[in-house]
N, C-alpha and C positions, 0 to 999 in steps of 0.2 A: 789847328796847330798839331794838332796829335796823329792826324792823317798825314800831314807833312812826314814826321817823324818815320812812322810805319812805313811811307813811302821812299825815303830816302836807302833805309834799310834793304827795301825791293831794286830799288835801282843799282845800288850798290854792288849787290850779288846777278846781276843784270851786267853789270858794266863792267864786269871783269870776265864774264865769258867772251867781251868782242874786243877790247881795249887792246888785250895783249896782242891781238893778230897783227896790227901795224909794226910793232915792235920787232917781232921775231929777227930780222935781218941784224938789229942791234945788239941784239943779245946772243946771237950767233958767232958775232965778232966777238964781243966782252968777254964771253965764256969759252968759246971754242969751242963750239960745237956742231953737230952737224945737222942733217933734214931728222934723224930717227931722237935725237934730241928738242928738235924743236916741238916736235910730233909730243913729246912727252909733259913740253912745258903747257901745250893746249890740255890735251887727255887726261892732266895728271886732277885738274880740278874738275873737269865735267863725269869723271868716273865715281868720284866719292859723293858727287852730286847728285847723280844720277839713282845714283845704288842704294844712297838713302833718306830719299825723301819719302817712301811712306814709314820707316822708323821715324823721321821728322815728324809727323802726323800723328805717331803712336804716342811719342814723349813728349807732345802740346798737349793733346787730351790728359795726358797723365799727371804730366806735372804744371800743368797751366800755360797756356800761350803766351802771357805776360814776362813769367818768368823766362821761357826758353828763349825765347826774343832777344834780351836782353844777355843771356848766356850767349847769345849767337853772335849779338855785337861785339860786345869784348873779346872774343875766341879770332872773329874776322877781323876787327882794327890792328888786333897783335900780331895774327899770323901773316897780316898782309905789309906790316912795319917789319916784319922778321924778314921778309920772302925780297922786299929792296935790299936788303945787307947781304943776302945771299950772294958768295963767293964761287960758287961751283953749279954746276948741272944738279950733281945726284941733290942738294942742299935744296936747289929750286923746287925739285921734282918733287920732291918729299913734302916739304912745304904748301906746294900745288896742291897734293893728296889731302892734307890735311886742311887744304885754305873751302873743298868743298864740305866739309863736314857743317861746320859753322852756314857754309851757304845752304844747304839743306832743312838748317835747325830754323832759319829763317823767313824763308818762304809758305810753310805751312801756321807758324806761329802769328806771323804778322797778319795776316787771312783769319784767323781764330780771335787777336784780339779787336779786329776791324766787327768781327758780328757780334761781339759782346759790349764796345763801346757803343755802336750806333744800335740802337734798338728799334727806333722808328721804319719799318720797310723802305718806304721813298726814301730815308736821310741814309738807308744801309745801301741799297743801291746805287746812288753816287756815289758813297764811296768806295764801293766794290770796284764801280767802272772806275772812278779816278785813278786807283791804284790798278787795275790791269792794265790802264793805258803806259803806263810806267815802261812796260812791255819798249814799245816802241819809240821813246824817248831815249830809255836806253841803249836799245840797237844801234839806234842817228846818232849819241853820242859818243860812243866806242870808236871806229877807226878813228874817229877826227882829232877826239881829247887826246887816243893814246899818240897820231900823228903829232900834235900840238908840244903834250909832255916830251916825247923822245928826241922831237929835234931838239928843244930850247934846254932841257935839262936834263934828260938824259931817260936811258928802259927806267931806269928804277922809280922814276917818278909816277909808273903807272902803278904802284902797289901803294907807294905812301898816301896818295888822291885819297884812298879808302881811311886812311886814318881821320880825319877830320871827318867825313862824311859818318862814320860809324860815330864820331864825339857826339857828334852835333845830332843825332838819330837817337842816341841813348840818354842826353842830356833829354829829350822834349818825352821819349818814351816814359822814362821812369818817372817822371814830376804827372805825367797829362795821362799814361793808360791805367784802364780798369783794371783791378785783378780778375783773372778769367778763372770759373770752375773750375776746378781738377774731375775727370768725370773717370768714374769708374770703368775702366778696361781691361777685356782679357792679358793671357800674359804677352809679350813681345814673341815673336814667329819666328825664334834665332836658328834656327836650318834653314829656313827661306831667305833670310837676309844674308847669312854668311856664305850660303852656295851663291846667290845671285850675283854679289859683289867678287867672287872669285873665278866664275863665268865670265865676266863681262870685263874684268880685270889680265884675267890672261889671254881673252880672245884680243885683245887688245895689243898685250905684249907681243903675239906671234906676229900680229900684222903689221906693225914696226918696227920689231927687233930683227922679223924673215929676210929682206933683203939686205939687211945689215952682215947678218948672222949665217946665213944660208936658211934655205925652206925645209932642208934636210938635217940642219944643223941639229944637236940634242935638244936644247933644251928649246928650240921653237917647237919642235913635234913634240914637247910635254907639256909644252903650254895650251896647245891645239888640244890636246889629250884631256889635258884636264878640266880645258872650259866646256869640251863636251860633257864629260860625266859629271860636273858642279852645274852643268844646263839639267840634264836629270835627275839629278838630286832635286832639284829646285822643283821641279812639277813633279816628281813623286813627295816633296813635303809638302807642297798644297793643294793636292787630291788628296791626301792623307789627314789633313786639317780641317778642311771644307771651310766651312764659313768664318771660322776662328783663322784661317791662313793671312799670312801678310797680302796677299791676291788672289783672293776667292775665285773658286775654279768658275762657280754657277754666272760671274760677271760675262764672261767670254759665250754664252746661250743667246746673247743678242750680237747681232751681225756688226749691226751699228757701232758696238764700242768697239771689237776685232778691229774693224777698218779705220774708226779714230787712230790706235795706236799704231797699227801699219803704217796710215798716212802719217802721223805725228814723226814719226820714225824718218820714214824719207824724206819727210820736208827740211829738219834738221839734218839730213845727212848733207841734202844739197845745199843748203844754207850753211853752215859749218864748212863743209867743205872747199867750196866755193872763196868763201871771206879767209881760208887759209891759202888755199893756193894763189888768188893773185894778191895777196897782201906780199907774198912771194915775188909774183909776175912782177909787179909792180912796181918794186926795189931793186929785183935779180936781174928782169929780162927788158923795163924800159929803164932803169936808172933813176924813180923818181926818189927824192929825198923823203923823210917817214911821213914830213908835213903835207909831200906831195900825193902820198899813196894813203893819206885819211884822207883828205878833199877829192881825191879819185873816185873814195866808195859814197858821196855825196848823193850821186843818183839811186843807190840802191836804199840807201838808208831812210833819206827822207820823204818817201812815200811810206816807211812804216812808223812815221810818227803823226803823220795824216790823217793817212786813209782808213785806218779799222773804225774810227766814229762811223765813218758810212756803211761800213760793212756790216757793223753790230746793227744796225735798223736795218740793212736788206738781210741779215739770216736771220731776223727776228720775223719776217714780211715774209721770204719764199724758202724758208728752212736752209743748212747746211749743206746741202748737196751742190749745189750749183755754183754760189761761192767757192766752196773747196776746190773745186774742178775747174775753174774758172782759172783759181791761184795756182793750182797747181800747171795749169796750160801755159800762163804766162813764165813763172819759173822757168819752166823747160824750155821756153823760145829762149827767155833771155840768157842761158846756159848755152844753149847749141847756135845761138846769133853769133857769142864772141868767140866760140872753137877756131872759125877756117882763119880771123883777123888778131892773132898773135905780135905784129909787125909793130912798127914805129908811125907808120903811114896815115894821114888822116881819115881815109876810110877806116881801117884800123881803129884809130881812136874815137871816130863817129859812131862804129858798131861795138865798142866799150860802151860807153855815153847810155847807146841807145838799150844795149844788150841790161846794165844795169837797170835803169827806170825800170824796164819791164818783169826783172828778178825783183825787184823791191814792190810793184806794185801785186805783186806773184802773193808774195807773202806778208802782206796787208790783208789779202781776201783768204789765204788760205787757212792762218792761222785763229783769228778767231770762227771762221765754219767748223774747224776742230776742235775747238774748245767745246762748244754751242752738239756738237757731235756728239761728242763724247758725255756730255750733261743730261742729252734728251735719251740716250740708251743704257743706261745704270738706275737700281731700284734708288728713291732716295737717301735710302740707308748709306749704301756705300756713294753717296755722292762724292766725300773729301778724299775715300779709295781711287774712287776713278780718274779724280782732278791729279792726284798723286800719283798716278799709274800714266796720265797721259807724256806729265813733264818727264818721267821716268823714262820714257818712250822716245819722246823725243831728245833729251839728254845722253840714250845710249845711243842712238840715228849720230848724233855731232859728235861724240868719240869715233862712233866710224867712219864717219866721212873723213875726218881729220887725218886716221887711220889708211884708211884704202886709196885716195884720193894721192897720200903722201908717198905709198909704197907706189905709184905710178908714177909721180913726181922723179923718184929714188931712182927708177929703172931708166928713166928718158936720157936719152943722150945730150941735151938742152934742158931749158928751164923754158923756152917758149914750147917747144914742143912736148913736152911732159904735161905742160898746162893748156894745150890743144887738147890731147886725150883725157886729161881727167875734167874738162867742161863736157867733152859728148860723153864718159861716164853720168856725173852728176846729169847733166842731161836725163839719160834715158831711164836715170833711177826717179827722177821727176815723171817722167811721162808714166811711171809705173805708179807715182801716186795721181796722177790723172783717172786712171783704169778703178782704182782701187776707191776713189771717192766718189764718180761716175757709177759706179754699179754697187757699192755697199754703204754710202753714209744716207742717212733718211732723211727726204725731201721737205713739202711743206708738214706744219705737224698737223 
């Protein structure tokens, strides 16, 4: 029961990074607003997500997994009831920011009280895996649920879902979990967390606000500006740190976790990206209704609620490398399959069909050989570092894609052809996580 719990919690913060992509066309209407708006309603939670989940990691250790957990449900049920009332863009956006904070506080706590309730290794390992599988449940259930909520009852029903799911998650957590140790920890790495998130926060802004705004306009070229120099603040505070840093410099000495987070990065770019522009395509350039443009992404999703059982025994059998590569090959077909077939035509929609299976079955294999990747090249010390650093990795990959994918979108004279070019984008930034897993993640062990 208590797994349940933890689990729901996971999926939760799971099922709001993909739900709202159906939506977008809705809420475009509702609010009035445009593509660099929409861009903001995806980014505005995967950036505070991203940015601090190894602060998430610091204040479980510090102040208990049990407790943060629980801080994390209440903070998301409320801000995700707040974020349906929302009247305006800036209200959502703002909302968004702060709806990742809480999803952050979550995902490393509910992991922390899963190794302290199960003690048994066999009994800890099911439910390690039960709850990574969450992973891919929730993926498969995002376009569909948010297509489902938005036609019958409208966008806002995809924030409220979260309110019962957080009741019913905190009601089983707080009667069923253990209290977890508070373990003594250096202090928090607040130059590393505050430059990171102002990095990655305004490299963000330039790439969505630039063709809105011009690429020349001021305050794009200060945002460029100062995500550069908040990038160098950030690795001069942790060369400066060393082993005490929010991300310890000596992690990046093996090749192995380098190329985890590279590939983490592009696989999320192209996955994000991807599930943003034809959730687009899909409403903008064939007409389908939001019901029709969830059951659309059907083929993609449901291989990633499949297939990683299989996966996880063949990278357990022939290591990381070839899986990853493998996923990352198929991604990139299934991306540059539906580039040239834009149209209404049943080839057209055959090589949709088919272009997806193959994106879904992409990132079935790709995704846990990254995980598995990144496990086997970090000392065990920084093992919850690295697992934190991976999703960090891949959470800033899907603000950019969402990001650069969208500025391509913004430029296109169409909406089908905009969505030609940003699939052989996402494409070719796949085939770069081909290269990148091929020659740097480590093979059998």
């Amino acid at each position: 029961m208590l797994l349940i719990g933890l689990s729901l919690g996971y999926f939760m913060v799971l099922l709001d990074m993909t739900i709202v992509s159906v939506a977008l066309p809705a809420i475009s209407t509702s609010l009035h607003v445009g593509l660099s708006g929409l861009q903001w309603v995806i980014n505005g939670y995967t950036i505070t997500f991203a940015a601090l989940l190894l602060t998430a990691g610091w204040l479980s250790d510090r102040f208990g997994g049990r407790r943060v957990f629980l801080w994390g449900l209440v903070a998301f049920g409320a801000l995700s009831g707040l974020s349906a009332a929302a009247d305006g863009l800036t209200m959502l956006v703002v909302l968004r920011l702060a709806l990742g904070i809480p999803g952050a506080l979550l995902l490393p706590s509910s992991l922390a009280v899963i190794t302290n309730a199960y003690t048994n290794p066999a009994e800890r390992a099911r439910a390690v895996g039960s709850w990574a599988a969450i992973t891919g449940a929730a993926l498969a259930a995002g376009p569909v649920v948010g297509g489902v909520l938005t036609e019958t009852v409208g966008w806002r029903a995809i924030f409220l879902v979260n309110v019962p799911l957080a009741l019913i998650s905190l009601v089983i957590t707080a009667r069923r979990a253990p209290e977890t140790a508070r373990k003594p920890r250096r202090g928090l790495d607040l130059t590393g967390q505050l430059s990171s998130i102002v990095s990655l926060a305004a490299l963000v802004y330039a790439l969505i606000e630039g063709p809105t705004n011009g690429w020349s306009a001021v305050d794009v070229v200060v945002a460029f500006a100062v995500a550069v120099v908040a990038a160098v603040v950030f690795v001069a505070a942790e060369r400066r740190a060393g082993d005490a840093a929010m991300l310890p410099p000596r992690m990046f000495g093996n090749r192995g976790f380098s190329a985890a987070l590279v590939a983490g990065l592009l696989a999320n770019f192209g996955l994000s990206g991807l599930l943003f522009v034809l959730s687009l395509f899909f409403q903008d350039g064939r007409h389908y209704s939001s019901f029709g443009a969830g059951l659309a992404f059907l083929p993609l999703t449901l291989p990633t609620a499949i297939n990683p059982i299989f996966t996880g025994r063949l990278v357990g059998r022939i290591g990381p490398r070839r899986p990853a590569t493998i996923g990352f090959a198929l991604m990139a077909a299934g991306a540059l399959l539906q580039a040239p077939f834009t149209g209404n035509s049943g080839l057209a929609l055959a090589a949709t069909v088919v272009g997806l299976v193959l994106f879904g079955f992409g990132v079935s294999f790709a995704m846990p050989a990254l995980v598995a990747g990144m496990a086997g090249s970090v000392p065990a010390e920084f093992a919850g570092i690295g697992a934190g650093t991976l999703n960090s990795a891949r959470q800033v990959g899907a603000s950019l894609g969402v990001a650069v994918l969208g500025v391509v979108l913004g430029q296109a004279s169409s909406n089908p052809g905009g969505t030609r070019i940003a699939l052989i984008i996402a494409g070719v930034a796949l085939l770069a996580g081909v290269l990148v897993s091929s020659t740097s993640l480590r093979g059998r062990s």
